[in-house]
C-alpha positions in Angstrom: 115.8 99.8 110.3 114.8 102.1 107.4 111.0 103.2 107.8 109.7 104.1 104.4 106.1 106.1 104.4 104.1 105.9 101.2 101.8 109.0 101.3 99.6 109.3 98.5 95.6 109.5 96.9 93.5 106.5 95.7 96.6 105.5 93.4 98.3 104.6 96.4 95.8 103.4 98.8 94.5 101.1 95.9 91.5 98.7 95.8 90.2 95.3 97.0 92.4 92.3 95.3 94.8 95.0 93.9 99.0 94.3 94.6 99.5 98.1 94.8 102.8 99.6 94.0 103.1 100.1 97.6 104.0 96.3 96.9 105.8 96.3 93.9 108.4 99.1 95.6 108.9 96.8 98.7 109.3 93.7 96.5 112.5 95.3 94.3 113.5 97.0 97.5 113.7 93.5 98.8 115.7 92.7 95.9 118.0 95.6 96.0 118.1 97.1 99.5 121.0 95.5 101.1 119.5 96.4 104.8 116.7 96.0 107.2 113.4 98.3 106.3 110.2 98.1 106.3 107.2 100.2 105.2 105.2 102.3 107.5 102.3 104.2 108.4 99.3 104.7 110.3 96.4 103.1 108.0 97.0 99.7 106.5 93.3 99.1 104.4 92.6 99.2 100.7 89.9 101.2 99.3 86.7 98.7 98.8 85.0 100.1 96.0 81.4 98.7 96.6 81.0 99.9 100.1 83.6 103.3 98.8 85.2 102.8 102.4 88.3 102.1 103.5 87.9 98.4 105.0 89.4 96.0 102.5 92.4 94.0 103.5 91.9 92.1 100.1 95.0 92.5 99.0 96.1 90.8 95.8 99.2 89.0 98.1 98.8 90.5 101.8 102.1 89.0 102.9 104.0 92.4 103.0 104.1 95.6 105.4 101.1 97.3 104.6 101.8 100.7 106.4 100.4 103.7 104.2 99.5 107.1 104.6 97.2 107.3 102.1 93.2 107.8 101.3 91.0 108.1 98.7 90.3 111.3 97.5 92.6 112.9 99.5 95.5 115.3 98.4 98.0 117.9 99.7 95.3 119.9 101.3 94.4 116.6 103.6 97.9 115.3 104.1 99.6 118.2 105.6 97.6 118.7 108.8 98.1 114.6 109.2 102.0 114.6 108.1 103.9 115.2 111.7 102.0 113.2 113.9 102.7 110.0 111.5 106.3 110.3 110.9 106.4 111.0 114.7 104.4 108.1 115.7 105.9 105.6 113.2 109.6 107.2 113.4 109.5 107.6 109.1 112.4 108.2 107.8 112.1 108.5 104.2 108.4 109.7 102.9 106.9 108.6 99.5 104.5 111.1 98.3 102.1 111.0 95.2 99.5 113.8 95.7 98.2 116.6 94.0 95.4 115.4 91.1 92.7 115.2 93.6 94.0 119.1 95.2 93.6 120.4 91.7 90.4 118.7 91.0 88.3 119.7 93.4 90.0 122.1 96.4 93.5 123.7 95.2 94.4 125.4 92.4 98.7 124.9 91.5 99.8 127.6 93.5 97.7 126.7 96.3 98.5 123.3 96.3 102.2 124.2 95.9 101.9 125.9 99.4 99.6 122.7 100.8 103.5 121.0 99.8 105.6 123.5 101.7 103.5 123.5 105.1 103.1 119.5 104.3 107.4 119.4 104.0 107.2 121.9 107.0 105.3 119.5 109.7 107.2 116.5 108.5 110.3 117.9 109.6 108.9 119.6 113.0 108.1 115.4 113.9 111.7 114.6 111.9 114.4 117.1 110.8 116.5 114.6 109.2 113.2 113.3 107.6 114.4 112.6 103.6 111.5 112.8 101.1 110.6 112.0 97.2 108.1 114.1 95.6 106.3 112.3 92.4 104.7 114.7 90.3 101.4 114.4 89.1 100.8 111.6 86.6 99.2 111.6 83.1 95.3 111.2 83.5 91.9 110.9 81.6 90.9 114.4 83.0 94.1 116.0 82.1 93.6 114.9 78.3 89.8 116.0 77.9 90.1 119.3 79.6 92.7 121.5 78.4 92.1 124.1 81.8 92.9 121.1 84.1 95.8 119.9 82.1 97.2 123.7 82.0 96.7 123.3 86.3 98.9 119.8 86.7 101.3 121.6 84.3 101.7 124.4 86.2 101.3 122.7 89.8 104.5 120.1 88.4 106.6 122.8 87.6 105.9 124.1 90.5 106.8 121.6 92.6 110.1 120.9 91.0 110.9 124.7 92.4 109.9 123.3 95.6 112.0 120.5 95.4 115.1 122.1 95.2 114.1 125.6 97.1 113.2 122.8 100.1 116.0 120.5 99.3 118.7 120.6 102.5 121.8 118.4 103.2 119.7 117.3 106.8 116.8 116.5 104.8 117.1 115.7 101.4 114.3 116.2 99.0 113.9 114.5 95.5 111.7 115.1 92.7 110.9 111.8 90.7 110.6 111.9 87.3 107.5 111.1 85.7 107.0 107.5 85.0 108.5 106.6 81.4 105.8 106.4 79.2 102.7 106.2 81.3 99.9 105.1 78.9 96.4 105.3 80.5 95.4 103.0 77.6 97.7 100.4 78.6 98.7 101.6 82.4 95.6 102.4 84.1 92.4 100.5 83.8 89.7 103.7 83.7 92.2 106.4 82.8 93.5 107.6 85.8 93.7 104.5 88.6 96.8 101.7 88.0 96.4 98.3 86.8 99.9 96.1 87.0 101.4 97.7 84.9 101.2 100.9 86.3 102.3 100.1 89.6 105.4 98.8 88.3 105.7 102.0 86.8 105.0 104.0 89.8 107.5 101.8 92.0 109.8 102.4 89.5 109.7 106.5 89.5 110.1 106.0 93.4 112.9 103.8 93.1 115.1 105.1 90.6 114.6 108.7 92.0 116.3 107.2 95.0 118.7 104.7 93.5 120.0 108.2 91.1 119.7 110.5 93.5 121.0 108.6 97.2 122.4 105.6 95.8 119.4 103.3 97.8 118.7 100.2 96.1 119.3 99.6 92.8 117.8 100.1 89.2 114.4 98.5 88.6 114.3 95.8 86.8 113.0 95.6 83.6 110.0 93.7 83.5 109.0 92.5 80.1 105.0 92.1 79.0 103.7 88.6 79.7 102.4 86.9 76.1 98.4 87.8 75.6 97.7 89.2 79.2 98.5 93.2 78.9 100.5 93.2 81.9 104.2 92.9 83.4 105.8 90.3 85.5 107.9 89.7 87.8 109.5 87.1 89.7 108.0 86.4 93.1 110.7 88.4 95.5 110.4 87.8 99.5 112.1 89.2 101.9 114.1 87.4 104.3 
């Protein structure tokens, strides 16, 4: 059994009567996986926006492994003290981490946060040393286009972590760097500029999966989903696994 972690900020948590692309991952993995896994983790909640707690099980189709790592407003600096003891708990074996706007925003600046990665790459293999990770750099934002300074900090930070990447990269335990999602639009991706509508998590599933499919030969390509007719968003067809 293959124990996937998705570690991540509000984009991956998500919110009440959202899919998440926690979900969208696990359905093409369904699709394209040709053996047993499942996805783990230690908190299993949506973010509810009107109470801004972590309490919603509302998800937009519940009926997959909800298993995350992942909080909002939490980054780097949060998710290294937290790393070992999950992947030791829940045995991961392959970590999914999207971090790294809310570190810059408010606690880290990019060489900071670039350390936060290393001691967060550091636990996870005290708990696991054959632990394999993907690394998703930060994603456009609203933020990022109205202030130049902040935008000149994810720059930096995603170069920087693409050094990490391959300084921390080892034949035990494998470290990938995604590429950034192909063209992410917050117009058309997000819904208030930074957070992902449907679309978006397609398109975040889809950095995850073809980082692994290119770079481990896991799974295979993403499918391409085309826009359904007047509604803004993608679709797909309704994958279970067996």
């Amino acid at each position: 059994m293959l124990r996937f972690m998705p570690v991540g900020d509000s984009m991956t948590i998500g919110s009440a009567g959202e899919h998440t692309w926690r979900y969208r991952l696990w359905q093409h993995l369904c699709a394209e996986y040709g053996g047993p896994f499942t996805l783990v983790g230690p908190r299993e909640t949506l973010h509810d926006q009107q109470t801004d707690a972590p309490t919603s099980y509302a998800y937009a189709d519940p009926d997959f492994p909800r298993g995350h790592l992942a909080g909002w407003g939490e980054g780097w600096h949060h998710m290294a003290p937290l790393i070992g003891g999950a992947v030791r708990a829940l045995r991961a074996d392959v970590l999914l981490v999207s971090l790294g706007l809310i570190d810059l925003g408010f606690y880290t600046n990019a060489e900071q946060t670039a350390d936060n990665v290393a001691s967060f790459v550091a636990e996870a293999r005290a708990a696991n040393r054959r632990v394999r990770l993907v690394l998703l750099p930060v994603i456009p934002n609203i933020r990022a286009g109205a202030d130049p300074d902040f935008a000149a900090q994810v720059t930096r930070f995603n170069e920087l972590l693409a050094k990490a990447a391959a300084d921390l990269d080892t034949p035990a335990s494998p470290v990938l760097l995604a590429t950034l999602p192909s063209a992410y639009d917050i117009h058309t991706d997000t819904y208030d500029g930074t957070h992902p509508n449907a679309n978006g998590e397609h398109r975040i599933a889809e950095a995850f999966a073809e980082a692994m499919h290119q770079g481990w030969k896991l799974g295979g390509p993403y499918e391409t989903r085309s826009p359904e007719r007047g509604s803004g968003e993608t679709v797909t067809r309704d994958i279970k696994c067996r």
